[in-house]
C-alpha positions, 0 to 999 in steps of 0.5 A: 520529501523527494522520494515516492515509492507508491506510483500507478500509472496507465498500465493499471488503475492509473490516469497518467501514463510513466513519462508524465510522473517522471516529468512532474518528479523533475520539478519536485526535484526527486532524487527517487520514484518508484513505480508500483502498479497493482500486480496482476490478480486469478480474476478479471479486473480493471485495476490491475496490470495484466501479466503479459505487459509487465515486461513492457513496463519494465522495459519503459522504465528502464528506456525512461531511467535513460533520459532522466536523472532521477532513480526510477525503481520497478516494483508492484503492489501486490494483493494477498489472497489466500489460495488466490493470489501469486506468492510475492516472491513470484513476481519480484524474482520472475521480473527483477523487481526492486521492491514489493509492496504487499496489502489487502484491498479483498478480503475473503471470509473463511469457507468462501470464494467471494471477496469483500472489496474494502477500497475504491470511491465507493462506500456502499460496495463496503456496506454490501459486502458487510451484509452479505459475506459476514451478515453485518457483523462487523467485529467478523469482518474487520478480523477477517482483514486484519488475520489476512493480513497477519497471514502475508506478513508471516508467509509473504515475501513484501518490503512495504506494507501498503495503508496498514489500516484500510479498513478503517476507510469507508467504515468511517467511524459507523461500525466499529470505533478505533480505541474498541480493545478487540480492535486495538489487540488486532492492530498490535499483532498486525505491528509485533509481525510487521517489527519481526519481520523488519517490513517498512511501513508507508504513511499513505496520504492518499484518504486525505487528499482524495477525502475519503477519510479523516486521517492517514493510514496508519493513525496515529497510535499505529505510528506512535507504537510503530516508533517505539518498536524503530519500525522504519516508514516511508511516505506515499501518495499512492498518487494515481496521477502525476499531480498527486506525488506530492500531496499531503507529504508536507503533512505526513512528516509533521505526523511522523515528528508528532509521532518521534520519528526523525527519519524515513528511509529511502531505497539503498541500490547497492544492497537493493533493500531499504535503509 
């Protein structure tokens, strides 16, 4: 691996500011890092870049590619919200973005305004928003994220879809089993629309090392059904320190080669689009 694309850093939730992940991607001896910092959401926040600073962070980009031989690429992580969030396209052409990468972290049940947050270090934030939004019925629930999802692949414009399978995090085979047929008929949607929509799909490392899941997002039966469509991946730490770039993507692609994969793609800067 000598390329991540899944970076935060200090200008959102991240620990390390740009110049610390761009030291430790000159001993990893990158050839690329994109940064991706949480794009700005309609309610306050601590995780994500506030809007006023995105041309601050394009500009320390831009004045570290100077001093680097490594290719530094702009992006953000965009959550998708329905009839809440910035469309993708928005930031990517206001900001002359390389990339978006697009994911549900919130998901907002039908005839509400309330979020249920499926990240972070805590569970019983999860557990909660399960009783309280969608009164412990958790096949409600998942649907409602993964419906969502299907919504930012058909009306979004992402080139990365972001740990396609979150949900599955801090449910930790409690509420729901992975291999229920209802599950399974949502995941294969969620990979017929990412297929037609030709979206580049990340191995995330990031529950392993941070130990809040037992597997990667996807699993491995999404990537298994991911390579018999050629849905081409990508490798991310998700790394929110510099010493997380590379964790685990040593790992990842043994997964891939399990799973058929002979290749990930990388950023092609003369088309601007992944190859």
């Amino acid at each position: 691996m000598n390329t991540n694309y899944h970076t935060h850093c200090t200008y959102c939730d991240g620990k390390d500011p740009l110049e610390a992940f761009v030291t430790e991607a000159e001993r990893l001896h990158f050839s690329q890092l994109g940064f991706s910092s949480h794009a700005p959401v309609p309610f306050e926040n601590e995780f994500g870049i506030k809007e006023a600073q995105i041309p601050d962070y394009c500009r320390d980009i831009d004045q570290l590619q100077t001093r680097t031989p490594i290719q530094l690429l702009k992006a953000l992580e965009c959550d998708f919200i329905p009839y809440m969030s910035t469309t993708f396209e928005t930031f990517k052409e206001q900001y002359h973005l390389d990339y978006i990468i697009g994911g549900v972290h919130l998901v907002r049940p039908k005839n509400s305004d309330r979020l249920w947050f499926i990240d972070g270090h805590d569970r019983e934030i999860y557990d909660n928003g399960l009783t309280q939004l969608f009164d412990g019925n958790v096949k409600v629930a998942v649907t409602a994220f993964w419906e969502q999802t299907f919504e930012m692949l058909e009306t979004q414009q992402l080139d990365i879809i972001a740990h396609v399978d979150k949900i599955k995090m801090h449910n930790q085979h409690r509420f729901f089993q992975e291999d229920e047929s209802w599950y399974r008929a949502l995941v294969e949607k969620a990979i017929q629309l990412i297929h037609q929509h030709d979206v580049v799909m990340e191995i995330n490392t990031r529950g392993l090392y941070k130990k809040r899941c037992d597997a990667f997002y996807p699993s491995t039966e999404i990537l298994m059904k991911a390579r018999k469509l050629d849905i081409p991946v990508v490798i991310s730490t998700d790394a929110h320190k510099a010493e997380e770039l590379g964790l685990y993507a040593d790992e990842a692609m043994i997964e891939l080669q399990k799973c058929g994969y002979g290749n990930v793609v990388s950023f092609d800067t003369v088309k601007h689009c992944f190859r």
